[in-house]
Every structure is written in structure tokens, then in C-alpha cells.
C-alpha positions as CSV (number, residue, x, y, z in Angstrom):
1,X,14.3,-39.0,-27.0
2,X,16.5,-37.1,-24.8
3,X,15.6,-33.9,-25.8
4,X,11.7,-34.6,-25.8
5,X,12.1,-35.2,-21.8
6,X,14.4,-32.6,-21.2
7,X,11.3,-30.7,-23.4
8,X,8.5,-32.2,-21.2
9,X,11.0,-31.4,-17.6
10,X,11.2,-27.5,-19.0
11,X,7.4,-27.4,-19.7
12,X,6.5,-28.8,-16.4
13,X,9.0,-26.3,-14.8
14,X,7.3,-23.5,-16.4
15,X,3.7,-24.6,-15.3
16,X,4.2,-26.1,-12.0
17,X,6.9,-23.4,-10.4
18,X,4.8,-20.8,-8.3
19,X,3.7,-17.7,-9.9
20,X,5.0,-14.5,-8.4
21,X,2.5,-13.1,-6.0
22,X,1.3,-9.5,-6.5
23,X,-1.1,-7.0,-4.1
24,X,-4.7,-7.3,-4.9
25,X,-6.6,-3.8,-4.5
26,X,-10.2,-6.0,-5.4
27,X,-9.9,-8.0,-2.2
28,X,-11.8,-6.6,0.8
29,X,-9.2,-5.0,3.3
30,X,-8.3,-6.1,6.4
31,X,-9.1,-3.1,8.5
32,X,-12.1,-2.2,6.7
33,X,-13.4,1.1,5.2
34,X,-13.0,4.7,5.4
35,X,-15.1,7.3,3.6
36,X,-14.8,11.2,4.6
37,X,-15.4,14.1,2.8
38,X,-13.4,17.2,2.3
39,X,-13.0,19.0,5.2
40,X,-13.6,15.8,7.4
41,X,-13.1,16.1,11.5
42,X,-11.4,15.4,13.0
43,X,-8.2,15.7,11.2
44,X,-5.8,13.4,11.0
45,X,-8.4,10.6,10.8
46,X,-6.3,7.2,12.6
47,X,-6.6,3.5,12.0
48,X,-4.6,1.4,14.4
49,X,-3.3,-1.6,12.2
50,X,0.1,-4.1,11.9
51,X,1.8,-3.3,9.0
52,X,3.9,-5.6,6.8
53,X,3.3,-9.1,5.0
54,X,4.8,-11.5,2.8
55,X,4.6,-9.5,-0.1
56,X,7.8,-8.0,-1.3
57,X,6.5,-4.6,-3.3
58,X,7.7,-5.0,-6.9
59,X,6.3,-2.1,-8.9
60,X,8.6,-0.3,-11.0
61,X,9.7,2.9,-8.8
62,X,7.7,0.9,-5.7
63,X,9.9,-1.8,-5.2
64,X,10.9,-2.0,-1.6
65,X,9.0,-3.2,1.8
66,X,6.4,-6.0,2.6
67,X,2.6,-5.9,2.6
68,X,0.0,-8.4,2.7
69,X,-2.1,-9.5,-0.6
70,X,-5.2,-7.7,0.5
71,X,-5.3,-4.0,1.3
72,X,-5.0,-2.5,4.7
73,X,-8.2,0.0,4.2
74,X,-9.6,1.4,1.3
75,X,-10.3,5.0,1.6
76,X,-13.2,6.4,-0.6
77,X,-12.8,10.2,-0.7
78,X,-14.8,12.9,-1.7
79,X,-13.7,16.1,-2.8
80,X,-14.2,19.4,-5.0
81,X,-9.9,18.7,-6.2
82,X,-9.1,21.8,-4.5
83,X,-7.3,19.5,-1.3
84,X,-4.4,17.9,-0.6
85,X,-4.1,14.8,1.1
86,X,-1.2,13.5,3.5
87,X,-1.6,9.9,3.7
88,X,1.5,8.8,6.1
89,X,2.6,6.0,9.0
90,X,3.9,6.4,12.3
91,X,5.6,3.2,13.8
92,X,8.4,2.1,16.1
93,X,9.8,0.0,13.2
94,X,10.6,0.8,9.7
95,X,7.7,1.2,7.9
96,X,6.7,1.5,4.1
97,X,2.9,3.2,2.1
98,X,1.8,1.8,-1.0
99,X,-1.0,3.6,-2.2
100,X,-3.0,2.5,-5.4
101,X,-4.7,6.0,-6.7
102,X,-8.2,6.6,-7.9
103,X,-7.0,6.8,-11.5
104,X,-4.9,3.2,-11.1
105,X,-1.5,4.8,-10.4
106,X,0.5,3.6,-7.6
107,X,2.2,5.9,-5.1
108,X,4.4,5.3,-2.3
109,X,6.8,6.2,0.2
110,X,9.6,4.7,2.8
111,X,11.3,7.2,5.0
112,X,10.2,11.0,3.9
113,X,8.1,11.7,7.4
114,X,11.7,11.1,8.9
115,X,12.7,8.6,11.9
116,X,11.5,5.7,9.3
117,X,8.3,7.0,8.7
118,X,6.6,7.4,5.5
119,X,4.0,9.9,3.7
120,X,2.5,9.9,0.3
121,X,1.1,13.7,-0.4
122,X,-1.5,13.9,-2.9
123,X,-1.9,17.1,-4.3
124,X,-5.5,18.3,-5.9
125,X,-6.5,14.7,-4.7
126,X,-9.2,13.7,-6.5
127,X,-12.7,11.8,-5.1
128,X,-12.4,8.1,-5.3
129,X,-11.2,4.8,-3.5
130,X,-7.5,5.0,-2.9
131,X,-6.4,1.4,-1.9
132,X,-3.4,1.5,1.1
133,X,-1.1,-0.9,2.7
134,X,1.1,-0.2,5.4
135,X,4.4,-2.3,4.6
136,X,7.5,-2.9,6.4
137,X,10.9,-2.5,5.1
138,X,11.8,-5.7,6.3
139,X,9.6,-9.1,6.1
140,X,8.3,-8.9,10.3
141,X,5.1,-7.3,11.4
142,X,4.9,-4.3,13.4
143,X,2.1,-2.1,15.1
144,X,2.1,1.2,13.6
145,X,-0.6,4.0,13.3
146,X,-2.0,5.2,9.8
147,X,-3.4,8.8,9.1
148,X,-5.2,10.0,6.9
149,X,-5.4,14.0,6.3
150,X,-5.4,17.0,4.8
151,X,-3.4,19.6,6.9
152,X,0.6,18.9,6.4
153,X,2.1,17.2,10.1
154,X,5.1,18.5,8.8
């Protein structure tokens, strides 16, 4: 008898504890769309956003910083392959890119563009929606700028 409730408490553990919460590249993004084509102007092309969320980022070598569920834009680009993009966050906090790739891989960055800054370069990017968040190494909010280009800032 004993063991069959200690059975049923485990089972009910399993299927009532919350499930672990993941980003969603199919939900509509918070600050909209952005479709340019190669050689777009003017360059860097600038969304004004907050990044962060309540997301911790778990995905293998992406495991560090906060987004939200939904993306922050989803960026349809088109391109011969001959480009490079630089995708990267300026911010007067710590701030983290996640980037989910037109061929499902997942690329990001915390602190390459220096000062706590990130950047995810895409070489020979190729056309397609790339899905981005703008995270936060820590759980708070902050204001921070996203570009989008394809000259280096660097």
C-alpha cells in the first residue's frame, strides 16, 4: 500500500511540476519585422528595444543570459551568399544575442564587441529569417540598441 502512494506522489510529481520553458522562434516578435536585401542603406540598420526576460538561455554552447519566450525581431534576409553579416548590441548594461539561423542552428554571443557588448558575425550569410533576442546576462531589463549590418563596426 505504501509503495503504491509513494508510486502515485512520484507520478503526480512528474506531471504536475512545471515544464522547463524554452525560446519560441514560431511566435510573432515583439519588435516586429525586418527584411533588407544585400547591400541595404543605410547600414547599420537600428531597432531600439529592452533586452532580457525570464528566460535563462540553455542551449548547449548558448547557455548564459535572459530573453523573453518570443523573439525580439525576425530578420528575413536576402542575399547572393557572398555577405557577411554583423548582427551585435550596444547597451549600458550587460547584454547577451541569441540568434536562431536560417538553417535551425543557434548562434550567440555575450561580450566579443567589448564593454559588455555582444556580436554574432555570420560569414557567407545566407537568405532567410534569422530569429534574434537581445538577452541580458543577468535576469533585469535594460534599453539597448540592436544592429543589423554588413560592414564590420570593429
Amino acid at each position: 500500500m505504501r509503495l503504491s502512494i509513494a508510486l502515485l506522489a512520484f507520478t503526480l510529481l512528474v506531471y504536475v511540476a512545471p515544464t522547463v520553458q524554452a525560446q519560441d522562434y514560431t511566435l510573432d516578435p515583439t519588435y516586429g519585422d525586418v527584411s533588407l536585401e544585400e547591400g541595404f542603406l543605410p547600414d547599420p540598420h537600428l531597432i531600439e528595444l529592452t533586452a532580457g526576460g525570464s528566460i535563462e538561455v540553455d542551449l548547449g554552447t548558448c547557455s548564459y543570459g535572459y530573453v523573453a519566450d518570443a523573439p525580439d525581431v525576425d530578420f528575413y534576409y536576402t542575399t547572393s551568399g557572398d555577405s557577411d553579416l554583423y548582427i551585435y548590441g550596444i547597451s549600458g548594461d550587460d547584454t547577451t544575442l541569441l540568434i536562431n539561423t536560417p538553417n535551425g542552428s543557434w548562434a550567440c554571443d555575450d561580450d566579443s564587441y567589448g564593454d559588455g557588448d555582444p556580436i554574432v558575425v555570420i560569414r557567407n550569410a545566407p537568405s532567410g529569417l534569422y530569429n534574434i533576442w537581445v538577452g541580458t546576462y543577468g535576469d533585469e531589463l535594460a534599453a539597448s540598441s540592436l544592429y543589423i549590418s554588413e560592414i564590420d563596426p570593429r
